[in-house]
PDB file as gemmi writes it, atoms N, CA and C in Angstrom:
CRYST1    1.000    1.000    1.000  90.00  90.00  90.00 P 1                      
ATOM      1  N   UNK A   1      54.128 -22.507 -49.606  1.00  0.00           N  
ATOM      2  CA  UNK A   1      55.499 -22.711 -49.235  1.00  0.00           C  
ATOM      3  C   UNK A   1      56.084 -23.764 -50.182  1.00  0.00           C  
ATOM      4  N   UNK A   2      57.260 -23.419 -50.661  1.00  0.00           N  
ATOM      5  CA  UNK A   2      58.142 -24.142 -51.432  1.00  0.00           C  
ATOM      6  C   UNK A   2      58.504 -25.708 -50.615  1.00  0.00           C  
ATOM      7  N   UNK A   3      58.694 -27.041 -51.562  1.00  0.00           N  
ATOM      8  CA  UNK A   3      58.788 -28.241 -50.822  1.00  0.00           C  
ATOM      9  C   UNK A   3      60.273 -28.470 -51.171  1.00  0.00           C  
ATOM     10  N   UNK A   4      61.301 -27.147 -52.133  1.00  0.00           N  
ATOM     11  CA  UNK A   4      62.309 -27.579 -52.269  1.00  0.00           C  
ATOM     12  C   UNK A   4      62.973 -28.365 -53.257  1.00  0.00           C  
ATOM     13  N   UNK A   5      61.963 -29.773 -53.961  1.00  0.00           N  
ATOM     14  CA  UNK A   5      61.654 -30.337 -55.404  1.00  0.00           C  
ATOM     15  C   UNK A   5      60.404 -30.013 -56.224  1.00  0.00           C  
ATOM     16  N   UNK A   6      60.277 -28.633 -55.944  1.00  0.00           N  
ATOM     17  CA  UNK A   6      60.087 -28.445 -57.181  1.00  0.00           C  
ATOM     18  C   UNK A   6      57.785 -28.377 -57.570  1.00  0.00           C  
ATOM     19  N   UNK A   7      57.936 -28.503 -56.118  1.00  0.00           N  
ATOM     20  CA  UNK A   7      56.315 -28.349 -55.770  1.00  0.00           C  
ATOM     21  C   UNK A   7      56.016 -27.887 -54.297  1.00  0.00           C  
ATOM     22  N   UNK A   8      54.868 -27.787 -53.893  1.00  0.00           N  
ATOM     23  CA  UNK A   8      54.479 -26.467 -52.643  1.00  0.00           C  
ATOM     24  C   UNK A   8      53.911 -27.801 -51.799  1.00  0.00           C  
ATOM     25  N   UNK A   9      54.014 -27.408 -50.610  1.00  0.00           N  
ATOM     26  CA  UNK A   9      53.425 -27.814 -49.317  1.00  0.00           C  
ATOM     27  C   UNK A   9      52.423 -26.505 -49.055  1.00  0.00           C  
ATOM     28  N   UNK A  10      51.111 -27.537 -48.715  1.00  0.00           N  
ATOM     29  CA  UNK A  10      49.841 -26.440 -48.863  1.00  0.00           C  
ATOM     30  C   UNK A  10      49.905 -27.198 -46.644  1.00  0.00           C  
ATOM     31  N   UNK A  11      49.996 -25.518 -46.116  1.00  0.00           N  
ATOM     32  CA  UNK A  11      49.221 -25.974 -44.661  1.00  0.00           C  
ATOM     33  C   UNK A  11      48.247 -25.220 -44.570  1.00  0.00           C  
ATOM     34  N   UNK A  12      47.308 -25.031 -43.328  1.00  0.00           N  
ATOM     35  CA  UNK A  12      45.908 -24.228 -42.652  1.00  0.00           C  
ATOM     36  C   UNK A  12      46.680 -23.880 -41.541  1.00  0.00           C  
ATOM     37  N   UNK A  13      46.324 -23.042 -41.278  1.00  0.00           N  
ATOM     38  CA  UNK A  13      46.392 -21.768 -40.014  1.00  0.00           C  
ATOM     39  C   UNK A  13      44.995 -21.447 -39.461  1.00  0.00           C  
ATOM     40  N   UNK A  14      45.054 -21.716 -38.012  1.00  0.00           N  
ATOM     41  CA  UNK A  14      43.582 -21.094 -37.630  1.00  0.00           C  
ATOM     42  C   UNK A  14      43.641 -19.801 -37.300  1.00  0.00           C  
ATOM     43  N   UNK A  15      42.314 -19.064 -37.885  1.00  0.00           N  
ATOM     44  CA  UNK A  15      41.908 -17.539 -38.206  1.00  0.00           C  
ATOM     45  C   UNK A  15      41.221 -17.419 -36.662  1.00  0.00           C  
ATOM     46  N   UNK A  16      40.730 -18.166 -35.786  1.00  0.00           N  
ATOM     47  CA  UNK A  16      40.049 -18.008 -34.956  1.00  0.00           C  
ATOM     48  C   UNK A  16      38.781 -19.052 -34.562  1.00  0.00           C  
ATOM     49  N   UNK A  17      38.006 -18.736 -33.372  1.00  0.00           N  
ATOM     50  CA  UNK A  17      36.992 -19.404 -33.004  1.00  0.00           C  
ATOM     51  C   UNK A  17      35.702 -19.163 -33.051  1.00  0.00           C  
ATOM     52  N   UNK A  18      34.695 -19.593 -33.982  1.00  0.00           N  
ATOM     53  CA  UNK A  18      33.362 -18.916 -34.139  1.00  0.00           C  
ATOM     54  C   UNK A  18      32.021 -19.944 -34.007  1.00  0.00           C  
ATOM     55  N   UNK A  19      31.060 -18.838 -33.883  1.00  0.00           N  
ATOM     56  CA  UNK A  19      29.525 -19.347 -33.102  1.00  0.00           C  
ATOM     57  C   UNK A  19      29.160 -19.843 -34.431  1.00  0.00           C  
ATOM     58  N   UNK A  20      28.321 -21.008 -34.768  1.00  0.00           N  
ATOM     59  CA  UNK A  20      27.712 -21.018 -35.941  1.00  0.00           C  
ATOM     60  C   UNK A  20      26.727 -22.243 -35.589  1.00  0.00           C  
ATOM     61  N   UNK A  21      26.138 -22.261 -36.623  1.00  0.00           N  
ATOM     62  CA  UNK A  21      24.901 -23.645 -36.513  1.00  0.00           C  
ATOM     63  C   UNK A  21      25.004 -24.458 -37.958  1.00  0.00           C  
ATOM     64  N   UNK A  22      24.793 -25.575 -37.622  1.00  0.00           N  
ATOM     65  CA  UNK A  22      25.219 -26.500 -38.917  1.00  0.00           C  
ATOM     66  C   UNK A  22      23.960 -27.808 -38.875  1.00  0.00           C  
ATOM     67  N   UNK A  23      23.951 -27.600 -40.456  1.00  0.00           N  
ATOM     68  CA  UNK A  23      22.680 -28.156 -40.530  1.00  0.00           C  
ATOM     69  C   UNK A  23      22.868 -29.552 -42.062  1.00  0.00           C  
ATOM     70  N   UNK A  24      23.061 -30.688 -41.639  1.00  0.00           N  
ATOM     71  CA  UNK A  24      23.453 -31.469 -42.807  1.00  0.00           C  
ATOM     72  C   UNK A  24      22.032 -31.680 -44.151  1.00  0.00           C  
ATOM     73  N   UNK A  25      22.223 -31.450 -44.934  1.00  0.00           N  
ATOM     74  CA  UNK A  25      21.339 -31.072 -46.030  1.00  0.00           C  
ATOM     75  C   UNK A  25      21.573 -32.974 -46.858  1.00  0.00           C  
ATOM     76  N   UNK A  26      22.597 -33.333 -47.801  1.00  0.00           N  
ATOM     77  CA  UNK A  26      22.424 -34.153 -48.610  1.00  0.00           C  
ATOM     78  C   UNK A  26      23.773 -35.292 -48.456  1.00  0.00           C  
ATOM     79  N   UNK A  27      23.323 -36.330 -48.441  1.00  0.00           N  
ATOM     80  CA  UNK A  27      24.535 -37.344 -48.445  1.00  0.00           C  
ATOM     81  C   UNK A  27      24.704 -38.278 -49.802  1.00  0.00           C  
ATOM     82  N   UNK A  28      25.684 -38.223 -50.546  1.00  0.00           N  
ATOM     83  CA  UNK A  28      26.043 -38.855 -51.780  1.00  0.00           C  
ATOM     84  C   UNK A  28      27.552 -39.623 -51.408  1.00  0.00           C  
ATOM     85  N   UNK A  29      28.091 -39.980 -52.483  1.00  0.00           N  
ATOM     86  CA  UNK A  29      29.464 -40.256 -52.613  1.00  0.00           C  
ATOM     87  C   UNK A  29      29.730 -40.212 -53.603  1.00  0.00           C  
ATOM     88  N   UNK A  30      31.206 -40.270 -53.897  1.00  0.00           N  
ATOM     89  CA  UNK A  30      32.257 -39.791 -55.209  1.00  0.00           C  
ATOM     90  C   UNK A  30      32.943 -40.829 -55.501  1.00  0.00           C  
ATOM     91  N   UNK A  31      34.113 -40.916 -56.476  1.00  0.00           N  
ATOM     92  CA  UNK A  31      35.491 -41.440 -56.643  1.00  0.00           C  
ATOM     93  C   UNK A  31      36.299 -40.534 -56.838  1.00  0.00           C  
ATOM     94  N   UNK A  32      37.160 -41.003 -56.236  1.00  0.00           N  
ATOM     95  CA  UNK A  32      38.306 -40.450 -55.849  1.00  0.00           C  
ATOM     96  C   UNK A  32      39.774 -40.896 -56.181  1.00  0.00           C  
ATOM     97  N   UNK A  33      40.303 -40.773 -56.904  1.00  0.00           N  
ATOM     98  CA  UNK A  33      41.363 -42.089 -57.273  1.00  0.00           C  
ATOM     99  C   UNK A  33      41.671 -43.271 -57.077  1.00  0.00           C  
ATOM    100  N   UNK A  34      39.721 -44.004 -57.629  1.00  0.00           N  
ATOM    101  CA  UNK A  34      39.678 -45.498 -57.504  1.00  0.00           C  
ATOM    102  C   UNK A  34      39.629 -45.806 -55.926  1.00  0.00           C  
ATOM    103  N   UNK A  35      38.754 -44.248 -55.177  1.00  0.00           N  
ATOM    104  CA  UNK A  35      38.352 -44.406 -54.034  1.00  0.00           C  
ATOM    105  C   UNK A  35      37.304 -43.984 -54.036  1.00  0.00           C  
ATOM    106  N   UNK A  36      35.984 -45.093 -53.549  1.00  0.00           N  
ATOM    107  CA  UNK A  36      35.015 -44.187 -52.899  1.00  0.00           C  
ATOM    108  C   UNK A  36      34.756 -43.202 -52.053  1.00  0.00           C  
ATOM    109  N   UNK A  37      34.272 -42.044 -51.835  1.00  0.00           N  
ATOM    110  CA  UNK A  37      34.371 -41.599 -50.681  1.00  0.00           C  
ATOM    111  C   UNK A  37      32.816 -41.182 -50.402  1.00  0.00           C  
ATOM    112  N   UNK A  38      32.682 -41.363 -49.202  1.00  0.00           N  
ATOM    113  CA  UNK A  38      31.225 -41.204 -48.534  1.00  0.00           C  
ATOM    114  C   UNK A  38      31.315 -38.710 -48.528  1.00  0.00           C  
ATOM    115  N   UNK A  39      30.024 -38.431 -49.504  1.00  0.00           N  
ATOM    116  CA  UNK A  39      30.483 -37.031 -49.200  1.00  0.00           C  
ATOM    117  C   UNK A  39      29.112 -36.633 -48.581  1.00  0.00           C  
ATOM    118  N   UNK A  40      29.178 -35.715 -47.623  1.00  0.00           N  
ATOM    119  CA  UNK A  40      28.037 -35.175 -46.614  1.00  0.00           C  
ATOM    120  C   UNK A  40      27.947 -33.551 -46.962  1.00  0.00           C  
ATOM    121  N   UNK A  41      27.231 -33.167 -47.421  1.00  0.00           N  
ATOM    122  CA  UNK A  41      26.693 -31.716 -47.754  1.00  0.00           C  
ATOM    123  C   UNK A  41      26.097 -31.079 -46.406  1.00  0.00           C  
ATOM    124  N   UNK A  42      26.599 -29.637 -45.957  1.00  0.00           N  
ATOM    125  CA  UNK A  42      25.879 -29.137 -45.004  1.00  0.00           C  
ATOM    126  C   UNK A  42      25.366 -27.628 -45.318  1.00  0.00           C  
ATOM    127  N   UNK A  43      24.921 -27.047 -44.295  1.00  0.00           N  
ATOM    128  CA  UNK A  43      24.035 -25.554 -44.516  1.00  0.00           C  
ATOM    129  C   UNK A  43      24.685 -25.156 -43.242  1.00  0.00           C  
ATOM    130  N   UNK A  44      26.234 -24.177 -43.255  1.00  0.00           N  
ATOM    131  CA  UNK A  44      26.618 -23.590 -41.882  1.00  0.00           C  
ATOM    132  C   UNK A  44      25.810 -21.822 -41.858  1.00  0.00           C  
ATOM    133  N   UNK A  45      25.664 -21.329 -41.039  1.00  0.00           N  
ATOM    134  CA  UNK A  45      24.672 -20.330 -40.892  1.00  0.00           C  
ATOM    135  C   UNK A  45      25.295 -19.400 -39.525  1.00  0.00           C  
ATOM    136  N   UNK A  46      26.125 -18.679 -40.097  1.00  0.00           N  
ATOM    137  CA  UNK A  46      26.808 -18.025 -39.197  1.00  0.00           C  
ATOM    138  C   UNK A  46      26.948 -16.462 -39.401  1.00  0.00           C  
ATOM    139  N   UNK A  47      27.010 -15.308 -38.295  1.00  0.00           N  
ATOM    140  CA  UNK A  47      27.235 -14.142 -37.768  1.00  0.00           C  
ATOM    141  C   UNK A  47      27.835 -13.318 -39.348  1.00  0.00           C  
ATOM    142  N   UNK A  48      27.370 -12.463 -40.166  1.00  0.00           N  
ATOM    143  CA  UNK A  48      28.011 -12.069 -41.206  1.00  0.00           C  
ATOM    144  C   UNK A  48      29.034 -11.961 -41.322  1.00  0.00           C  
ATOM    145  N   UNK A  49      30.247 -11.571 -42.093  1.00  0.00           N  
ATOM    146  CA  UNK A  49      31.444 -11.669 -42.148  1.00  0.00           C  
ATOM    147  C   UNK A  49      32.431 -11.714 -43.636  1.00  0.00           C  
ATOM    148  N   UNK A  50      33.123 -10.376 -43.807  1.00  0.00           N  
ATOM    149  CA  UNK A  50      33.684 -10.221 -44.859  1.00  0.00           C  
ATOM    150  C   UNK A  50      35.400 -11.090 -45.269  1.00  0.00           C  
ATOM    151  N   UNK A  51      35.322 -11.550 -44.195  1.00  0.00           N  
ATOM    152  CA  UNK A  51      36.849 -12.304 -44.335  1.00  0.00           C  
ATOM    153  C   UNK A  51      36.620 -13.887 -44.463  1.00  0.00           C  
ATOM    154  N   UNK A  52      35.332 -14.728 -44.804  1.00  0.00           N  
ATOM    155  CA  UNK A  52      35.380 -15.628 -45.813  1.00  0.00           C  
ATOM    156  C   UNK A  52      35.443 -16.047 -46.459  1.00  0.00           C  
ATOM    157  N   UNK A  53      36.151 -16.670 -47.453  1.00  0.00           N  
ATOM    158  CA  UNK A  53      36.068 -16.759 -49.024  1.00  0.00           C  
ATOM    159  C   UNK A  53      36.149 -18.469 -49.192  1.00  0.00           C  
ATOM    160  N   UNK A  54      36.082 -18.682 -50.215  1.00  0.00           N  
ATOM    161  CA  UNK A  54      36.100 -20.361 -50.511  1.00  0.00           C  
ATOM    162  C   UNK A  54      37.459 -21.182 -50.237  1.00  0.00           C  
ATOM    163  N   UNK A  55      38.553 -20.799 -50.060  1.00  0.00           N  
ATOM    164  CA  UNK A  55      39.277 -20.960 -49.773  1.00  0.00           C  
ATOM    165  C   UNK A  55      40.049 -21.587 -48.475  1.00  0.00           C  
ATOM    166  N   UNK A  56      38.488 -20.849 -47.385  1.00  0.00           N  
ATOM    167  CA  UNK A  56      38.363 -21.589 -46.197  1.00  0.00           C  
ATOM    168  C   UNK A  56      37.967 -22.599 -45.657  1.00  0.00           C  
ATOM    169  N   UNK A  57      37.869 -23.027 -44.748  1.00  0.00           N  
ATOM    170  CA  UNK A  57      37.199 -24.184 -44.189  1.00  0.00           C  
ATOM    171  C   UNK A  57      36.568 -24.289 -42.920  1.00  0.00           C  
ATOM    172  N   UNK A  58      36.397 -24.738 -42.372  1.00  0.00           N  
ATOM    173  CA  UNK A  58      35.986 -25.081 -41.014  1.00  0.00           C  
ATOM    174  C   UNK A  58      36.013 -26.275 -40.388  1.00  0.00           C  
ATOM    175  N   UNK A  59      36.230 -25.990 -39.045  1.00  0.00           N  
ATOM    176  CA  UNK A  59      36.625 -27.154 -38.764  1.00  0.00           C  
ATOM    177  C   UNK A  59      36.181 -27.729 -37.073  1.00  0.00           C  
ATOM    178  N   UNK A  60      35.573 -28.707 -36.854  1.00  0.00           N  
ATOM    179  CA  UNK A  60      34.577 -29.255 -35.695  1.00  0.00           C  
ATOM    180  C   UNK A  60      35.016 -30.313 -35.316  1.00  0.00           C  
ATOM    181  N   UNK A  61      36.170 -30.270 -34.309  1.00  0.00           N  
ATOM    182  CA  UNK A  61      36.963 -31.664 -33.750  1.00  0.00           C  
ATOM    183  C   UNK A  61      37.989 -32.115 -34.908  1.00  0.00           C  
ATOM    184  N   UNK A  62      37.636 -33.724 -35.422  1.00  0.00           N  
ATOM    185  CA  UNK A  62      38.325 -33.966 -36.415  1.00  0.00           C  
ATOM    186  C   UNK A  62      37.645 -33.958 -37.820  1.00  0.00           C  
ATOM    187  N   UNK A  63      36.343 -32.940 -37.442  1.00  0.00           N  
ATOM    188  CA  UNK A  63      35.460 -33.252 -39.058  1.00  0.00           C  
ATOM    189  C   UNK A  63      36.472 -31.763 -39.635  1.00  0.00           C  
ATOM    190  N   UNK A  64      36.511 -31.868 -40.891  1.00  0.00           N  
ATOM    191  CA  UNK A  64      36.699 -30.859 -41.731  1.00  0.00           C  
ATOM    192  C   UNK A  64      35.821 -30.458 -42.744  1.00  0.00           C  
ATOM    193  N   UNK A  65      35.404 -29.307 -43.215  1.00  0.00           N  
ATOM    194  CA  UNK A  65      34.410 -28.756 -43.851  1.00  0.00           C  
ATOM    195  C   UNK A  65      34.626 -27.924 -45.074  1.00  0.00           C  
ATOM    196  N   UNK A  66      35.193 -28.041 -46.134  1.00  0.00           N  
ATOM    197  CA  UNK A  66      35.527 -27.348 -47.382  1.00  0.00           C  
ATOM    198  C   UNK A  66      34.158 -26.426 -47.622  1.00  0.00           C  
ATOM    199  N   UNK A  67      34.633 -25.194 -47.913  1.00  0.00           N  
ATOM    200  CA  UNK A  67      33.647 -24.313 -48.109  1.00  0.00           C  
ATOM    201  C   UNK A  67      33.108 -24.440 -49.764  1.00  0.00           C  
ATOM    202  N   UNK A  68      32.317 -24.502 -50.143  1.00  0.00           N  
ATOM    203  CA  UNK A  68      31.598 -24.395 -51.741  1.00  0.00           C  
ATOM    204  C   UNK A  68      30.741 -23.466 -52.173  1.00  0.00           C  
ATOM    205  N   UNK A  69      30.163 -22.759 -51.031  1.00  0.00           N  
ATOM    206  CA  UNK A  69      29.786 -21.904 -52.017  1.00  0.00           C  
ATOM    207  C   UNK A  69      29.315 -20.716 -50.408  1.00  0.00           C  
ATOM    208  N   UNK A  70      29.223 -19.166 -50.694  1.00  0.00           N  
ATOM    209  CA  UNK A  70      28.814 -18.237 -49.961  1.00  0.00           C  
ATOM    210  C   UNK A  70      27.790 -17.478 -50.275  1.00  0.00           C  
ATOM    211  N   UNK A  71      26.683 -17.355 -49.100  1.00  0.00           N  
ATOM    212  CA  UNK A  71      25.810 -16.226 -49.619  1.00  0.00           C  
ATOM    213  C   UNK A  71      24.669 -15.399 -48.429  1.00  0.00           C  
ATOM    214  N   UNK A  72      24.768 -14.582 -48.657  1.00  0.00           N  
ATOM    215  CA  UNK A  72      23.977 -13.255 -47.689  1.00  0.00           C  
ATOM    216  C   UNK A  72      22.828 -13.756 -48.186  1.00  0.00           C  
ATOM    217  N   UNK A  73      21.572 -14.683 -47.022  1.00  0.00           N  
ATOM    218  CA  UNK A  73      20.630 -14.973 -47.549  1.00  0.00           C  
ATOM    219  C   UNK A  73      19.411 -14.013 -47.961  1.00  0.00           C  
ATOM    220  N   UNK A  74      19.524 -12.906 -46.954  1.00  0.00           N  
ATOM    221  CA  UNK A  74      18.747 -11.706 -47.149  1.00  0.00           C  
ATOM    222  C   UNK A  74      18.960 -10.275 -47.584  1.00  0.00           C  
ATOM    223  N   UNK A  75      20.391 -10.452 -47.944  1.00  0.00           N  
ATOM    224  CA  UNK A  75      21.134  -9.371 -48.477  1.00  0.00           C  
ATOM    225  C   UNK A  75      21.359  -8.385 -47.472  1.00  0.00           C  
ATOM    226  N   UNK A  76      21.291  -8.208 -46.321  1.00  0.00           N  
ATOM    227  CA  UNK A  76      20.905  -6.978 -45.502  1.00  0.00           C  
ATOM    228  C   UNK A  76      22.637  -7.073 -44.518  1.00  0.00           C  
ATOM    229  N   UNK A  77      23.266  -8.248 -44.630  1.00  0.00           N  
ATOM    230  CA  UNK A  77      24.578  -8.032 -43.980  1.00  0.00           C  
ATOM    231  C   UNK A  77      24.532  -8.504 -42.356  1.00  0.00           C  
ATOM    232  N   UNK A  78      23.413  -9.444 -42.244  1.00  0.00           N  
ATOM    233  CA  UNK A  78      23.253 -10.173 -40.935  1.00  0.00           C  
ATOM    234  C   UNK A  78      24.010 -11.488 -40.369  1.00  0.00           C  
ATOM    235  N   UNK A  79      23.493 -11.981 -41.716  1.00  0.00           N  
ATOM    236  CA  UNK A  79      23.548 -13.454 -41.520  1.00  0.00           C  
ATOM    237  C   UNK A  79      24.558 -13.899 -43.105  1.00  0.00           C  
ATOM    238  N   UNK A  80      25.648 -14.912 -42.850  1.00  0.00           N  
ATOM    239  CA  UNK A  80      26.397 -15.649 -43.914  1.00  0.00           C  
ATOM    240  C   UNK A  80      25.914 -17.008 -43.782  1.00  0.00           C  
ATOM    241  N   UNK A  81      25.927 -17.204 -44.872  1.00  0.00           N  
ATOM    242  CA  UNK A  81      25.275 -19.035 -44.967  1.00  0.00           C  
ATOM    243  C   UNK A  81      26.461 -19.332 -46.101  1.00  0.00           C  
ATOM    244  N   UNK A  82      26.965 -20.531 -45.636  1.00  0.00           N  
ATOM    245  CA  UNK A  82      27.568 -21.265 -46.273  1.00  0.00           C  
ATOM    246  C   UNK A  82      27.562 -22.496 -46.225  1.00  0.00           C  
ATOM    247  N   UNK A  83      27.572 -23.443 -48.049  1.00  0.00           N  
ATOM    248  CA  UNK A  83      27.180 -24.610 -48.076  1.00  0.00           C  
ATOM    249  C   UNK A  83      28.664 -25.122 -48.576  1.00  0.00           C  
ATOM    250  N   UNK A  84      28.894 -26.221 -47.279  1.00  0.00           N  
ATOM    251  CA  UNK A  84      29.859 -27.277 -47.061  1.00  0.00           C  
ATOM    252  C   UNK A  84      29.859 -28.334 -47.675  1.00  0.00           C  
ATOM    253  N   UNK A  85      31.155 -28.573 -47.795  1.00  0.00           N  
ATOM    254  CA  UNK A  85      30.795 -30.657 -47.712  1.00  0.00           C  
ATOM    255  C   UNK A  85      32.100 -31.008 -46.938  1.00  0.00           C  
ATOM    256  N   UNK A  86      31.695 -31.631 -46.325  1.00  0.00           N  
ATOM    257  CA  UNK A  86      32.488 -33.174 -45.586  1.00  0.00           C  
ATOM    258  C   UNK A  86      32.714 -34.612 -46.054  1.00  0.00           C  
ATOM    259  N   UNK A  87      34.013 -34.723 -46.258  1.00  0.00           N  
ATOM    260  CA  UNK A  87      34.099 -36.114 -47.108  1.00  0.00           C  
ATOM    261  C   UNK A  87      34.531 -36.669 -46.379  1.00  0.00           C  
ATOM    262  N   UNK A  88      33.771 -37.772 -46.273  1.00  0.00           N  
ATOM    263  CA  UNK A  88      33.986 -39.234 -45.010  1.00  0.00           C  
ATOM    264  C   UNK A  88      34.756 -40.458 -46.009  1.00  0.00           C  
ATOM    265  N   UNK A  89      36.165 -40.759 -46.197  1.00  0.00           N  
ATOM    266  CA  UNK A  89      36.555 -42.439 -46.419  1.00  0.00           C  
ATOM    267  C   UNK A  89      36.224 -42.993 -45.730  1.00  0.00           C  
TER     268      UNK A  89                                                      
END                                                                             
């Protein structure tokens, strides 16, 4: 959506409510424009599903979960695993 000067206002829309299991894998941190930020890597492991793409997120109360990467661990169309991160300031 247009902001009117000349740049976009990005919002999220929720797609719905889903079963999944989440499993935190690695904790590092970044900079961020002369900000640290605490970042938490996870392993979400959820019901297969063709309407994910990286683009999405997830989201558990007030944590938010940027999607990074997707993959059919057994190829067979069971199970989607996707590896998150959560960035904590």
């Amino acid at each position: 959506m247009e902001d009117g000067a000349g740049g976009v206002l990005r919002t999220w829309e929720p797609l719905g409510q889903i079963w999944a299991a989440i499993e935190p894998l690695i904790l590092d941190d970044k900079l961020l424009s002369d900000r640290r930020l605490g970042l938490l890597t996870h392993r979400v492991k959820l019901r297969h599903r063709t309407d994910i793409t990286l683009s999405h997120r997830f989201v558990l109360g007030a944590r938010i979960f940027s999607i990074r990467a997707l993959r059919d661990p057994d190829e067979r169309g069971r199970i989607l695993e996707c590896l998150v991160e959560e960035e904590r300031p």
